[in-house]
BALOBA-1460 file (C-alpha; in Angstrom, 3 decimals):
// residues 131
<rec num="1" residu="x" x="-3.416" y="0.162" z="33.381"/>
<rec num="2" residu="x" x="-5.987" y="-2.458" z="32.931"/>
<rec num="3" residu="x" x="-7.344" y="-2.910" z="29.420"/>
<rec num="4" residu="x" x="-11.607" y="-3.117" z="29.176"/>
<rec num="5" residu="x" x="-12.272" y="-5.662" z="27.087"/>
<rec num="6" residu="x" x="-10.038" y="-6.663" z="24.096"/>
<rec num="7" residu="x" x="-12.599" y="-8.793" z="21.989"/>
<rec num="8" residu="x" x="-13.834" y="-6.250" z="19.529"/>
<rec num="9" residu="x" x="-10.112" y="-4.750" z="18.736"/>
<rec num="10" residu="x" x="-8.628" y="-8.083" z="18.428"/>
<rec num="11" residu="x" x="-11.849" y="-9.226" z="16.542"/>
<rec num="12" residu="x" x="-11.590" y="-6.044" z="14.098"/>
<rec num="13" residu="x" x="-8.093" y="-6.578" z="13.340"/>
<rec num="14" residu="x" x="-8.357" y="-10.175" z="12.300"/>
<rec num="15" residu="x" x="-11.970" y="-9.627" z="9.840"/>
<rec num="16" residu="x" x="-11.375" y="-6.230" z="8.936"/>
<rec num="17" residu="x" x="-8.609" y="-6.471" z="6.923"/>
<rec num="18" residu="x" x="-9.120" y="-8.825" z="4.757"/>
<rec num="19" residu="x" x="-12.794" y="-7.877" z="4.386"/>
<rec num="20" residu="x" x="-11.492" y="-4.433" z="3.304"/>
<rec num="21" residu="x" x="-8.747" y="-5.450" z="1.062"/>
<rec num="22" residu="x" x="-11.141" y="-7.804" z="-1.169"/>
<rec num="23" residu="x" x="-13.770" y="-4.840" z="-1.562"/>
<rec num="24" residu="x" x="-10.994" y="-2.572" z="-2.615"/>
<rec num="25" residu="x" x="-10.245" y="-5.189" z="-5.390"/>
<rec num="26" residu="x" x="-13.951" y="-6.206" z="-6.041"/>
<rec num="27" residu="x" x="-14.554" y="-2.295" z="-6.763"/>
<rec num="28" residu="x" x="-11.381" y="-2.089" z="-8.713"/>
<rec num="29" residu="x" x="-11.427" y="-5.130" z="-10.652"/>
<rec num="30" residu="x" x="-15.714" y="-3.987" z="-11.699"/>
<rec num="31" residu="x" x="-14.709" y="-0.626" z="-13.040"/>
<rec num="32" residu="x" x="-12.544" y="-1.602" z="-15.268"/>
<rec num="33" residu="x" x="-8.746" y="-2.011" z="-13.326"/>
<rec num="34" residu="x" x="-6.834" y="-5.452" z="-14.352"/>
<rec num="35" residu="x" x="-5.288" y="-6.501" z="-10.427"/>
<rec num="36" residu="x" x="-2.551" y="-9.333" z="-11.060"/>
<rec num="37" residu="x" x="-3.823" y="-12.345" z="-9.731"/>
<rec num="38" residu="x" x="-7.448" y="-11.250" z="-9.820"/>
<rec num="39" residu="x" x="-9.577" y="-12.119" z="-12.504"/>
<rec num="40" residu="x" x="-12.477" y="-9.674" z="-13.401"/>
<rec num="41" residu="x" x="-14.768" y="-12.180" z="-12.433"/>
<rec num="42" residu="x" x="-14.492" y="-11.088" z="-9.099"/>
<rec num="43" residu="x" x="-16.011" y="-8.030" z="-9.751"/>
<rec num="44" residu="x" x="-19.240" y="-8.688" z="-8.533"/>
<rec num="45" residu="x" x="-21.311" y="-9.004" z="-5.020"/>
<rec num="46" residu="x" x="-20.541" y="-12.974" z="-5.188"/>
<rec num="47" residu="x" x="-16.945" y="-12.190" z="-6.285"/>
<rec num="48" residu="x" x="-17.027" y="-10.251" z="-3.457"/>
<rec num="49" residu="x" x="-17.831" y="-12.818" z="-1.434"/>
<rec num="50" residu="x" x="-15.291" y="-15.250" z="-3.256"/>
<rec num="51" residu="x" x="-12.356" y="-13.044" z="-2.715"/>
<rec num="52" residu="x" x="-13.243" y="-12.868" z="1.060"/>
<rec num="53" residu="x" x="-13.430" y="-16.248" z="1.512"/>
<rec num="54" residu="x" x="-10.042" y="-16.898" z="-0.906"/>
<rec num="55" residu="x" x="-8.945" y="-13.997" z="1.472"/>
<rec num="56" residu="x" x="-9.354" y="-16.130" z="4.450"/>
<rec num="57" residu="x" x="-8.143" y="-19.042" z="3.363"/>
<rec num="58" residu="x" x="-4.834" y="-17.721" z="2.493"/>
<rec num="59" residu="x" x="-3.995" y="-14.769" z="4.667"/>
<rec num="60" residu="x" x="-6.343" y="-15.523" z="7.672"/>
<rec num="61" residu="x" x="-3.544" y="-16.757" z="10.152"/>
<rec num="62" residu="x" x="-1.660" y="-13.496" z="9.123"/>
<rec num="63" residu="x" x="-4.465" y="-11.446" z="10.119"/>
<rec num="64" residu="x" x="-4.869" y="-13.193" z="13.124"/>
<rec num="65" residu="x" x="-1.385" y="-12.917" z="14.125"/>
<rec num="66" residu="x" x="-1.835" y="-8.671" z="12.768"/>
<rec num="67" residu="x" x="-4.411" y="-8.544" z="15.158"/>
<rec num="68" residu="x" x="-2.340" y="-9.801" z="18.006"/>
<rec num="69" residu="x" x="0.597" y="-7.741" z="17.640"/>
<rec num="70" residu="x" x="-1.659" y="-4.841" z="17.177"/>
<rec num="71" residu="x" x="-3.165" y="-5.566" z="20.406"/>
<rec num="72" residu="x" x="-0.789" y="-6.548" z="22.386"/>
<rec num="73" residu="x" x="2.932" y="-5.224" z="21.815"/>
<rec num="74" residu="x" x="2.342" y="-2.141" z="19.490"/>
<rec num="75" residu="x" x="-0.355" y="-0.129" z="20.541"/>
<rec num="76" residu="x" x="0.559" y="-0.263" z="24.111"/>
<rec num="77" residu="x" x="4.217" y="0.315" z="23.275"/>
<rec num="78" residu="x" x="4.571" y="2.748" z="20.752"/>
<rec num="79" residu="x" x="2.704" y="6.530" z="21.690"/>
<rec num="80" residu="x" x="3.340" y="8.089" z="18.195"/>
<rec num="81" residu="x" x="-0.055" y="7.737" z="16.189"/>
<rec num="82" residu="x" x="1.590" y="8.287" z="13.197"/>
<rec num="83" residu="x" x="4.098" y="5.766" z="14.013"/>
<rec num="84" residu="x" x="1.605" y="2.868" z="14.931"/>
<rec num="85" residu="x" x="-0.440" y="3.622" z="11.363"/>
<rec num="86" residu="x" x="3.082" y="3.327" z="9.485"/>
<rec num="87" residu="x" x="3.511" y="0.190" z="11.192"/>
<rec num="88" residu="x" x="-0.114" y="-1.421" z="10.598"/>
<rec num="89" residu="x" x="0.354" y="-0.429" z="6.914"/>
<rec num="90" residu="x" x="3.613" y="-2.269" z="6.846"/>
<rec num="91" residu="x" x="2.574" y="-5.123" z="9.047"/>
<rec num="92" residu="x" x="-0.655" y="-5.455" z="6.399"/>
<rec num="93" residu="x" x="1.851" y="-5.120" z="3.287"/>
<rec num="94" residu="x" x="3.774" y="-8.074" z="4.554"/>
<rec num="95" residu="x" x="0.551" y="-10.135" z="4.637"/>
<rec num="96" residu="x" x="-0.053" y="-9.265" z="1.199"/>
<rec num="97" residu="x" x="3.455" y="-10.013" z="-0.003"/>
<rec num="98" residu="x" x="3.039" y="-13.409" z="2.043"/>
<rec num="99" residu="x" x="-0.145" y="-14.392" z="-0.330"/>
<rec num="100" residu="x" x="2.020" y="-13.858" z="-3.316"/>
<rec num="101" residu="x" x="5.281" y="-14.843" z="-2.222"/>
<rec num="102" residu="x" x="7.197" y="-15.427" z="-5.767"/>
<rec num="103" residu="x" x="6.221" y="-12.492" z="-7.324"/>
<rec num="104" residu="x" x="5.870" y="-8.540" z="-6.601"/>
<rec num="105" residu="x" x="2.504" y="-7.969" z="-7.305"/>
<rec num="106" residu="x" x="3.105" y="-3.688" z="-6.596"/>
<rec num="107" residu="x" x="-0.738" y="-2.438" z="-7.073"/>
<rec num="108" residu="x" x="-1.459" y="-5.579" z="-4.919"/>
<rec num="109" residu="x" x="1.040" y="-4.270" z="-1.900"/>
<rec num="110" residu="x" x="-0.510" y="-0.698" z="-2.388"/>
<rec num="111" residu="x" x="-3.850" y="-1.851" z="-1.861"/>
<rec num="112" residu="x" x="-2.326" y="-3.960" z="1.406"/>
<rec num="113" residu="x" x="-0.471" y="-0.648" z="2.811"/>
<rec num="114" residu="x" x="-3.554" y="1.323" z="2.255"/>
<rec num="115" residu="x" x="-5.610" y="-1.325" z="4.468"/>
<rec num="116" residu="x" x="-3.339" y="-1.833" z="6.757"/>
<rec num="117" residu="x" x="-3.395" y="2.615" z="7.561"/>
<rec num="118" residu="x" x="-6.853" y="2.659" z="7.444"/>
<rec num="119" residu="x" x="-7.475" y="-0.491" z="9.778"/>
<rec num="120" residu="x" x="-4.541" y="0.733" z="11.997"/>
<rec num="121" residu="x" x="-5.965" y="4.287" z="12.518"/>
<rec num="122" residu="x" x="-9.293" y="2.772" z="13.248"/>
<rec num="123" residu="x" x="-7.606" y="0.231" z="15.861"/>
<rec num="124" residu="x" x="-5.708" y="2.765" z="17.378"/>
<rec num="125" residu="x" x="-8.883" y="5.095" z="17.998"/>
<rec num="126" residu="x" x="-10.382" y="1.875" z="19.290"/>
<rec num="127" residu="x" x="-7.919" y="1.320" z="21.686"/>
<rec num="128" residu="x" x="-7.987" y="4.985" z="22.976"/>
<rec num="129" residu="x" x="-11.687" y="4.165" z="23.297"/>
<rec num="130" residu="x" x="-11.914" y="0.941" z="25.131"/>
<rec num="131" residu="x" x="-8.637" y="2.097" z="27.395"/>
């Protein structure tokens, strides 16, 4: 089967996540939850932006290489919906844990599974979609 075009999935996996993960913490961090590693000065519109950019600079490659995989080996492979969320959410936990790679930051890898179901489930209707 022929795949119509793979821009906007591969482009969605590689923003999305990291886009979604920072305004998680942004609305955390401004009502009041104290993230490891994020100070509450990020909870604000321009902390927003700060922690997207930090976001980038750090786990960009990794979302780039999520997007990939996604793409390319497990949504064509694997036919279990379920299955391909569980494996986003893992896939984004790893880039999380690969941000902070001497510590165990737990909320901070909850936040990263959470993004990586939603943005998996949203990837995998896209590829139903645009297949």
């Amino acid at each position: 089967m022929r795949v119509k075009n793979r821009f906007p999935r591969l482009a969605a996996g590689a923003v999305i996540p990291v886009t979604l993960f920072a305004g998680i913490a942004v609305v955390l961090t401004a009502i009041g939850f104290s993230l490891p590693y994020i100070p509450t000065a990020f909870g604000s519109i321009p902390g927003l932006i700060g922690l997207i950019i930090s976001g980038w600079v750090y786990a960009g490659i990794q979302c780039i290489i999520y997007s990939v995989l996604m793409e390319f080996v497990i949504n064509p492979q694997v036919n279990n919906e379920k299955l391909v969320i569980s494996i986003s959410g893992l896939l984004i936990l790893i880039t999380t844990w690969s941000v902070f790679p001497r510590s165990f930051p737990l909320t901070l890898l909850v936040i990263g599974f959470i993004v990586g179901c939603v943005v998996g489930n949203w990837l995998r209707d896209m590829y139903k979609y645009y297949s």
